[in-house]
C-alpha positions in Angstrom: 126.2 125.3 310.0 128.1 127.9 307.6 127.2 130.8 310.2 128.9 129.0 312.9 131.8 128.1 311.0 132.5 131.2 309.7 133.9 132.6 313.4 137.1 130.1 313.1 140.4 131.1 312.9 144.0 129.9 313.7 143.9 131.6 317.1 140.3 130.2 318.6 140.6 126.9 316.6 143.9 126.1 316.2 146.2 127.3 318.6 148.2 124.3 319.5 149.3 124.6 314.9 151.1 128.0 315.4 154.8 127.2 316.7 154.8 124.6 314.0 153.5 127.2 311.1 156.6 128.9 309.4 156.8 130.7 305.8 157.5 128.6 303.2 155.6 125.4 304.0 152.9 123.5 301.9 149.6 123.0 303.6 146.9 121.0 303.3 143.6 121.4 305.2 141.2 119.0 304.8 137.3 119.1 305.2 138.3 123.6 304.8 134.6 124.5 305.1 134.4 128.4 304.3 138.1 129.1 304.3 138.6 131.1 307.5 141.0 129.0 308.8 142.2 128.2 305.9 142.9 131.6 304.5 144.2 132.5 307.9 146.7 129.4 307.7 147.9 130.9 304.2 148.7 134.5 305.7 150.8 132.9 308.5 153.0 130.5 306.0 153.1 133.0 303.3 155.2 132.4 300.8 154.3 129.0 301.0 150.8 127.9 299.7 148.0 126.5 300.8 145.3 124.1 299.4 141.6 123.5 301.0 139.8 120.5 300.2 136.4 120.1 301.3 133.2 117.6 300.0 131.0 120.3 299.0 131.3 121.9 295.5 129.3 124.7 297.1 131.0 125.1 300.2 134.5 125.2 298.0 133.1 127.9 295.8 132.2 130.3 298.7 135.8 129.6 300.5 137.1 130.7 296.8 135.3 134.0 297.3 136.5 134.5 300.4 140.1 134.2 299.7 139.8 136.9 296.7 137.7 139.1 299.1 140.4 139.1 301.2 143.6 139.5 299.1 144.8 136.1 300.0 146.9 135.1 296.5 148.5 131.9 298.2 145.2 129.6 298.9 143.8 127.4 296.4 140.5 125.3 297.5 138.7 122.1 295.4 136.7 119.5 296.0 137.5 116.2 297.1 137.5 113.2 299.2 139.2 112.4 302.2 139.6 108.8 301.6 141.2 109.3 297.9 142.8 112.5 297.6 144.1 113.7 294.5 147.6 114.4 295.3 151.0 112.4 295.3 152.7 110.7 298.3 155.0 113.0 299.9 153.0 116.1 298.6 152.6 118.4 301.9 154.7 119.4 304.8 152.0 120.1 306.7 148.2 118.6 306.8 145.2 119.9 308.9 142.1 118.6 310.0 139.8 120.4 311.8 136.6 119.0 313.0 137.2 116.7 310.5 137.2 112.9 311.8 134.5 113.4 314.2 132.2 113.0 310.9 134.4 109.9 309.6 133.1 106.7 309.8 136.6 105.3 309.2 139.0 107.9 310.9 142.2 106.1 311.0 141.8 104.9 306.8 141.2 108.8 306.4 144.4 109.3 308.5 146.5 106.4 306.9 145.7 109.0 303.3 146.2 111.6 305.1 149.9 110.1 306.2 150.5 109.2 302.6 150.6 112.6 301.3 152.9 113.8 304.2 156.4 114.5 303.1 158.5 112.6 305.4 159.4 114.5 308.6 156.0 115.7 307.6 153.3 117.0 310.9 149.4 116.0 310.5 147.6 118.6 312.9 144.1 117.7 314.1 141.6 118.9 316.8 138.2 117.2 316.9 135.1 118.5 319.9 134.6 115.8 322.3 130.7 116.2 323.5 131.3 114.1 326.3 132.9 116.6 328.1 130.4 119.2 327.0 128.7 121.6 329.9 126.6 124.9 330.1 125.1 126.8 332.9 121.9 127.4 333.5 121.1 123.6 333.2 118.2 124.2 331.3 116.2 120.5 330.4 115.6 121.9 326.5 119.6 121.7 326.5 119.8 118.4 327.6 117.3 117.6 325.1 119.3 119.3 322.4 122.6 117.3 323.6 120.7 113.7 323.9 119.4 113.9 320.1 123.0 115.4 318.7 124.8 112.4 320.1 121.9 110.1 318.7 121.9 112.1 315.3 125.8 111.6 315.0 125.8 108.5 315.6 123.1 107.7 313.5 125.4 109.7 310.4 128.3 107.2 311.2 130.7 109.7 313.3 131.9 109.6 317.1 130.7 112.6 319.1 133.7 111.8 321.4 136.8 112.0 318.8 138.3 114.5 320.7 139.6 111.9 323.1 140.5 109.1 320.6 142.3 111.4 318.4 146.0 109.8 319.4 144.5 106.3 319.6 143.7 106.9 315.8 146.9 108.4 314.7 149.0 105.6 316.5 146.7 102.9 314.5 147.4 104.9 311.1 150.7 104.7 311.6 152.2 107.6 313.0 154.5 106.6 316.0 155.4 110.3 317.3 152.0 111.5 318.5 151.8 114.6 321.0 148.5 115.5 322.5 146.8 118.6 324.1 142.9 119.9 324.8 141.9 123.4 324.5 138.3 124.8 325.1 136.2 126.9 323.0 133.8 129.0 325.8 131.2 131.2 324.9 130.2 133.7 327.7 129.7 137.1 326.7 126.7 138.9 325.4 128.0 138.5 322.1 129.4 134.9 322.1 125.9 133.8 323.8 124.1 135.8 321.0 126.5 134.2 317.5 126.3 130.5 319.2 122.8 130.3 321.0 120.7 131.6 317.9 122.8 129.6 315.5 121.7 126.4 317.1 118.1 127.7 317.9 118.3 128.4 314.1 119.7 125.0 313.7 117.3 123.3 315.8 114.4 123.8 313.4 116.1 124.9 309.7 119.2 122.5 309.1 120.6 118.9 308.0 120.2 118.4 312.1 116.6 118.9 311.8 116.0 117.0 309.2 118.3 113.8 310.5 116.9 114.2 313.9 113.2 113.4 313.1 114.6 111.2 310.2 116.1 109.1 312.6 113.6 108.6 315.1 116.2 110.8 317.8 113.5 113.6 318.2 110.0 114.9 317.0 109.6 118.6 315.2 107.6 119.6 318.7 111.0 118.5 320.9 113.3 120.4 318.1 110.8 123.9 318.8 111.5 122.9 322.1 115.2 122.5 322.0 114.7 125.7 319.7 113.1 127.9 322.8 115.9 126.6 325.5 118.6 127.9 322.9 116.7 131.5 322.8 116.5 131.2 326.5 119.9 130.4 327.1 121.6 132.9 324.9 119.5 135.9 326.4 120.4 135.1 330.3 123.8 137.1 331.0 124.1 134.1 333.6 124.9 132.1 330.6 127.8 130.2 330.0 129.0 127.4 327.5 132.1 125.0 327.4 133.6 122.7 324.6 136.9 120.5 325.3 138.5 119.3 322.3 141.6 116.8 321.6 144.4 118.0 319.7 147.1 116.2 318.0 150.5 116.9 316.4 152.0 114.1 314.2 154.4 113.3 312.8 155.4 110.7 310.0 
């Protein structure tokens, strides 16, 4: 999971933030992960600063590293929850999600929090996968395997694989009344995109939380994850290969 998160940035993963990212401001960017985004917010809105939150103690303590690693003074990361976070109201003038409410099993109560620590005139930026609009070429059955016991597993975690697409719905019942929406794709194509993404998930197939949720929850046995495993390897070897994510995007603002 940490490999494939590692690759994100402002440009591939949040695009649709950069007219609205000016020096000065103070960011908050929720469910951070590893920092590359969030470090990559902090260069662009330098001198302002910028705080990553994320669950894991671990995960915060690597995005740490990565900020000193790369001469980034103006980040600061912590753990914390989404639902209670340990600021004032009025806090940030900016707040990020990324990927982020997907995993919620109450988005819009993690939105109305997220709202309450928005300065007025504050913007909440969010951008969520939605796999209903997934597709990959060659249609390979091991994939459609793969993409049958993901939607089951997320489910079965409490999320919505389709959040991309209720994103605005959510805001609106959190209270945001000024809501502007966009989708952007993430595409993986070339030799090397196939390569990062393909044997991440064959890795993740067999050797992550997935794995172990997956035959937890009934969704699929070890011999249909070695399966799923093979159809990854497969796919990311053929230069025929091709892979497209649509994600919902939303700038709001309280």
């Amino acid at each position: 999971m940490l490999r494939s998160h590692t690759w994100r940035t402002v440009l591939n993963s949040a695009a649709y933030l950069i007219p609205h990212l000016t020096p000065g401001l103070r960011v908050l960017d929720v469910g951070c992960g590893p920092g590359t985004i969030t470090v990559d917010l902090a260069r662009r809105v330098s001198p302002g600063t910028v705080t990553g939150v994320d669950a894991s103690a671990e995960i915060v303590a690597r995005a740490a590293g990565l900020a000193v690693d790369e001469g980034v003074p103006n980040v600061a990361f912590q753990v914390g929850d989404v639902y209670a976070l340990d600021f004032a109201d009025d806090s940030f003038d900016l707040v990020h999600a990324h990927q982020v409410l997907q995993h919620l099993a109450n988005p819009v109560a993690a939105l109305k929090e997220l709202r309450r620590v928005l300065k007025p005139g504050g913007i909440l930026a969010a951008r969520d996968v939605d796999y209903g609009g997934v597709a990959w070429y060659p249609k390979l059955p091991g994939l459609q395997s793969w993409m049958t016991a993901y939607r089951a597993v997320h489910y079965w975690n409490g999320g919505d694989p389709d959040a991309g697409r209720a994103l605005k719905a959510w805001a609106r019942l959190a209270g945001f009344d000024a809501v502007t929406s966009s989708a952007s794709i993430w595409c993986f194509a070339t030799d090397a995109e196939r390569d990062w993404w393909g044997e991440s998930w064959a890795l993740r197939a067999t050797e992550s939380d997935f794995a172990a949720h997956a035959i937890e929850s009934g969704a699929a046995e070890l011999s249909d994850l070695r399966t799923i495993a093979a159809a990854w390897h497969q796919w990311a070897g053929d230069p025929d290969g091709w892979f497209g994510m649509p994600h919902g995007e939303i700038i709001a603002v309280k």
